[in-house]
C-alpha positions in Angstrom: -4.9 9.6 -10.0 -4.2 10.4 -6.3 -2.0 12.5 -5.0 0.1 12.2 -1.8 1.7 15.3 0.2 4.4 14.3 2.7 5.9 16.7 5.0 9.9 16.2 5.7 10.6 17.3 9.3 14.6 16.7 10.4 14.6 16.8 14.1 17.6 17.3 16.3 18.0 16.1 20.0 16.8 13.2 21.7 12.8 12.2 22.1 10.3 9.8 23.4 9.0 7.9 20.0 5.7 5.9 20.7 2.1 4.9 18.7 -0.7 2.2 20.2 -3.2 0.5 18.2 -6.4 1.9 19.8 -7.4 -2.1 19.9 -4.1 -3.4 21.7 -3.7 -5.7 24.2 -0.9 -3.2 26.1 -1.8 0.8 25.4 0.3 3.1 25.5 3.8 1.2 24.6 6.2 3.4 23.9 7.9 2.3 20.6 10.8 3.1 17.7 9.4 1.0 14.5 12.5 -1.1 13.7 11.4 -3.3 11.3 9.2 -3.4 8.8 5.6 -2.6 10.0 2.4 -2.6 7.9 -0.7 -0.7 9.6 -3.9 -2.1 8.6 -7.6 -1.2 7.6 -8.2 -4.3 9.5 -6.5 -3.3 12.5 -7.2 0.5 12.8 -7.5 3.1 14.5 -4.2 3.8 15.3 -3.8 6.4 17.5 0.1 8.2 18.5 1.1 8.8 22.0 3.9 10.8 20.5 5.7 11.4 18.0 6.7 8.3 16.2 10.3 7.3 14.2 10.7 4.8 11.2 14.2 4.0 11.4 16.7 4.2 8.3 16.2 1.0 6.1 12.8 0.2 7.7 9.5 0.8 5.9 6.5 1.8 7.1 3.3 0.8 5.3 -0.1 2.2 5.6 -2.5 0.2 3.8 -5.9 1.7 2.3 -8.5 2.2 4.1 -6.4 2.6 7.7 -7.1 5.2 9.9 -4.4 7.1 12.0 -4.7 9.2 14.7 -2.1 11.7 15.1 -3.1 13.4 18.2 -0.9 16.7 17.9 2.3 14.4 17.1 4.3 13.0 14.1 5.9 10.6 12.0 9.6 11.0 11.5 10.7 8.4 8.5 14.2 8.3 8.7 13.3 5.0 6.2 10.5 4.4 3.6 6.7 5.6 4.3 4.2 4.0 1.5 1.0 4.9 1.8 -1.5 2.9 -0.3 -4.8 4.3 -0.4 -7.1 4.4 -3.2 -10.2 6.7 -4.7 -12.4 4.1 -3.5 -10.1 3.4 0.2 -8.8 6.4 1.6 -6.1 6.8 4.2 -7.8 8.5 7.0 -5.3 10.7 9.0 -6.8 12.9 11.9 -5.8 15.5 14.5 -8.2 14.0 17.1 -6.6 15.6 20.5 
């Protein structure tokens, strides 16, 4: 069995939302996810350049085995956040500042 904890944070005022795949072509684009988005063991590390917003009917999927650098920031889901690791795939999710 595996267990998932999710903080809630409701945030108030205006900000500058953004992640980057480590790997991208463009780093450092500054982004609102907006549809639905699926981060990928295949595609990792992702790494935020701030804090990031899923927006209300969008989902975001992390897939087992992904690895996310948060760097001090955060993921506001105003939508759906799934996050499918596994005993044997974990979801690796690190302060790495």
């Amino acid at each position: 069995m595996v267990f998932v904890l999710v903080d809630v944070l409701v945030l108030v005022g205006t900000a500058n939302f953004g992640v980057v795949q480590v790997s991208a072509e463009a780093p450092g684009v500054i982004v609102i996810i907006t549809s639905d988005t699926t981060w990928t063991k295949a595609d990792r590390p992702y790494s935020l350049t701030g804090p990031v917003m899923v927006n209300n009917g969008v989902t975001l999927t992390i897939e087992a085995g992904a690895t996310v650098n948060v760097n001090g920031y955060y993921i506001v889901v105003n939508g759906t956040l799934r996050v499918l690791g596994s005993a044997t795939e974990i979801i690796h999710i690190a302060d790495c500042e």
